[in-house]
Z-matrix of the N, CA and C atoms (Angstrom, degrees):
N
C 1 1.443
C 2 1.533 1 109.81
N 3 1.190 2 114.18 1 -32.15
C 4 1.563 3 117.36 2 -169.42
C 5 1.785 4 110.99 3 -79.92
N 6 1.234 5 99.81 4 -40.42
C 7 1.791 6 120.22 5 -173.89
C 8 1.511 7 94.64 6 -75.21
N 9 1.359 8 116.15 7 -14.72
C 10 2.135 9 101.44 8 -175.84
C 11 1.494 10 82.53 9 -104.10
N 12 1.171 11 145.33 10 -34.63
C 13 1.528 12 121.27 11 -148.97
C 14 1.424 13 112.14 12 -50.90
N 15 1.012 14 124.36 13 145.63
C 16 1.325 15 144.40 14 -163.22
C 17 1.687 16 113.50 15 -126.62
N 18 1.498 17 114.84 16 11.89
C 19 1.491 18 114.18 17 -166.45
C 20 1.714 19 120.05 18 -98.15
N 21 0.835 20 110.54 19 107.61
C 22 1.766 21 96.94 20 -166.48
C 23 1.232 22 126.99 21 -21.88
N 24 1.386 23 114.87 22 130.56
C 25 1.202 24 148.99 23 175.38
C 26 1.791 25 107.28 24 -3.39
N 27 1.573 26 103.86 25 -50.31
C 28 1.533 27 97.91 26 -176.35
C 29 1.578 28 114.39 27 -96.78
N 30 1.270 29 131.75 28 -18.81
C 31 1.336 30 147.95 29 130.26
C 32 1.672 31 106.12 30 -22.87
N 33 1.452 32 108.79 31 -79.41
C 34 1.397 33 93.94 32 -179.17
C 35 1.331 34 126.88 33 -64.66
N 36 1.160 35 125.95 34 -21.53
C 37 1.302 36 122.03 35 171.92
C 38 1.285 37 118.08 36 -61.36
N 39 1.409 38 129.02 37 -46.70
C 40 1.428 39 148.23 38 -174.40
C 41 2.004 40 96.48 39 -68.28
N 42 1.037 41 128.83 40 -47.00
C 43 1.030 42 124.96 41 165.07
C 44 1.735 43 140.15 42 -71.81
N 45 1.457 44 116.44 43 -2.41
C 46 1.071 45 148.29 44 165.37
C 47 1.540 46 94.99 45 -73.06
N 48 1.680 47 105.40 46 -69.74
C 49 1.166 48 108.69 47 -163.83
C 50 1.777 49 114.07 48 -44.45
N 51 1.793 50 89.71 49 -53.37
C 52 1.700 51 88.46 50 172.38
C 53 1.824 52 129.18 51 -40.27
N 54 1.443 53 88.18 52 -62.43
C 55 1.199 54 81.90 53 170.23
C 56 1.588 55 155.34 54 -61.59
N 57 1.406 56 102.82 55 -17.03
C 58 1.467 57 126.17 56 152.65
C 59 1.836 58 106.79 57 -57.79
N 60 1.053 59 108.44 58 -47.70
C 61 1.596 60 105.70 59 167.77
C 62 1.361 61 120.89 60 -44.16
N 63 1.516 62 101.86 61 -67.70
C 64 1.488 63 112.35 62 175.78
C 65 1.359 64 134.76 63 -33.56
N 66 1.618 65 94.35 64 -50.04
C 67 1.236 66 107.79 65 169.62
C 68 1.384 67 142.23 66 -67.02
N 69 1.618 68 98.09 67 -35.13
C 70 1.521 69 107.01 68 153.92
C 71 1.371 70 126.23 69 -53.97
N 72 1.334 71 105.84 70 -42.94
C 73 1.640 72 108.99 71 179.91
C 74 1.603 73 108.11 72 -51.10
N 75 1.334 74 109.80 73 -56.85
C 76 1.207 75 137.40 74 -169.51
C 77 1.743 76 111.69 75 -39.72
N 78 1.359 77 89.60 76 -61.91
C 79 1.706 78 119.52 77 -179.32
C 80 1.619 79 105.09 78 -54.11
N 81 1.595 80 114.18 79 -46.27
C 82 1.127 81 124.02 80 -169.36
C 83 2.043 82 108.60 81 -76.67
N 84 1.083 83 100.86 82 -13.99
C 85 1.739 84 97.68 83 -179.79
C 86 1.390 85 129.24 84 -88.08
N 87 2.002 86 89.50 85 2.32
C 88 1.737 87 90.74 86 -175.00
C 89 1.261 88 83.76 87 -86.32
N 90 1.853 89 149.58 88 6.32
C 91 1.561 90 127.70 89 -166.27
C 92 1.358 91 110.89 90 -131.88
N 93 0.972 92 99.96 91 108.46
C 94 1.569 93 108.64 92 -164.46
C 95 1.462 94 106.43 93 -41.30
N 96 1.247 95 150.28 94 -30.45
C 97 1.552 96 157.89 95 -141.16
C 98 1.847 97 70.29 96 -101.34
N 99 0.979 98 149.32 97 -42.43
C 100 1.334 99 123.84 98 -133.54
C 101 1.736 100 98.17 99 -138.41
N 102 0.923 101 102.87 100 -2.46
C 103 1.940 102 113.21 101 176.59
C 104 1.674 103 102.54 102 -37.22
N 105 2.011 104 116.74 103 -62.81
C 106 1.298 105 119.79 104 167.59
C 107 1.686 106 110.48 105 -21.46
N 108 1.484 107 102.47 106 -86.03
C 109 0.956 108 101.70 107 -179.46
C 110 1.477 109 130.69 108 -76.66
N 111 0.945 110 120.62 109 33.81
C 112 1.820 111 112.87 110 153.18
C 113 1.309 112 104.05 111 -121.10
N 114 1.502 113 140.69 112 14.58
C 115 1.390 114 134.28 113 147.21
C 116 1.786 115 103.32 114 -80.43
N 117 1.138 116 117.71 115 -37.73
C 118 1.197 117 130.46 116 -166.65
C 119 1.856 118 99.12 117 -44.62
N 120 1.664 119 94.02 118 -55.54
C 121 1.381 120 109.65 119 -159.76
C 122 2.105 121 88.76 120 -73.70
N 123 1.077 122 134.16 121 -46.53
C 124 1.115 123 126.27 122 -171.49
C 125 1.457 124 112.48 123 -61.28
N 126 1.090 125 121.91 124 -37.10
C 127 1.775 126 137.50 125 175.84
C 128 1.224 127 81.61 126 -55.67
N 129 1.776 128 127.47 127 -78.64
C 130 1.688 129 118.41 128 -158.39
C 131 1.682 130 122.00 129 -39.53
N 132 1.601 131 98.95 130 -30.59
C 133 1.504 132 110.61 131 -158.46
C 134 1.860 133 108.62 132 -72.27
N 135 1.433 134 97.15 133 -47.64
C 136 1.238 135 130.18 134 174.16
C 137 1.790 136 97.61 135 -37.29
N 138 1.772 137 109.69 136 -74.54
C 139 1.202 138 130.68 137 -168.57
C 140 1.324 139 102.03 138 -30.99
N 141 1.540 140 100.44 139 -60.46
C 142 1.621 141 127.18 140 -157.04
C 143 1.611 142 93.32 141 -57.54
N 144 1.551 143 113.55 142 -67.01
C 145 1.558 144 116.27 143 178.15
C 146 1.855 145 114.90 144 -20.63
N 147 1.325 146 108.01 145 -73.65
C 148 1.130 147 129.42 146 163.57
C 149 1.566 148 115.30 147 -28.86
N 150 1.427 149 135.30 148 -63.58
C 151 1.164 150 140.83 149 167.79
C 152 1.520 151 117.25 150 -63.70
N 153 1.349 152 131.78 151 -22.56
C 154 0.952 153 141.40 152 -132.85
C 155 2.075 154 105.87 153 -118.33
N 156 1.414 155 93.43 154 -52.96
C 157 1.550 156 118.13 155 168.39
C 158 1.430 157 126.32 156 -98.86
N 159 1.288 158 116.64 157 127.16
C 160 1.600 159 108.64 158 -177.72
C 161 1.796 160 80.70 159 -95.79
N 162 1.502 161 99.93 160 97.62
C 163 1.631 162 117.62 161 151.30
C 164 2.079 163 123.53 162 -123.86
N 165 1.572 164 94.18 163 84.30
C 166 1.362 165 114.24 164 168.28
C 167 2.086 166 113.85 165 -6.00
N 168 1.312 167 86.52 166 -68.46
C 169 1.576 168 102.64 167 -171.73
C 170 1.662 169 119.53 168 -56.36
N 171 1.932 170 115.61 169 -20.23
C 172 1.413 171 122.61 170 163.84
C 173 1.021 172 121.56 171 -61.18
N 174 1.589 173 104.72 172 125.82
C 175 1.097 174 109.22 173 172.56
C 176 1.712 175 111.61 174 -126.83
């Protein structure tokens, strides 16, 4: 998915970034000590999406 993106240069970067977020969150919920914080980081990513993309359909 990452090697086809096709989205301009600063688009993809900003969306990399998200997704490095995501994933942390993600990574972080299989451990119980850190569950808090890997929703924490998925809420931020989300936020960021939202601030980040003019996408109509977010809600």
């Amino acid at each position: 998915m990452v090697d086809s993106c096709e989205l301009p240069a600063e688009a993809d970067a900003a969306l990399h970034l998200l997704l490095a977020e995501l994933i942390e969150g993600t990574n972080a919920l299989s451990q119980a000590e850190r569950r808090e914080a890997g929703l924490e980081h998925i809420v931020t990513a989300l936020q960021h999406y939202a601030e980040t993309f003019d996408e109509p359909l977010w809600r």
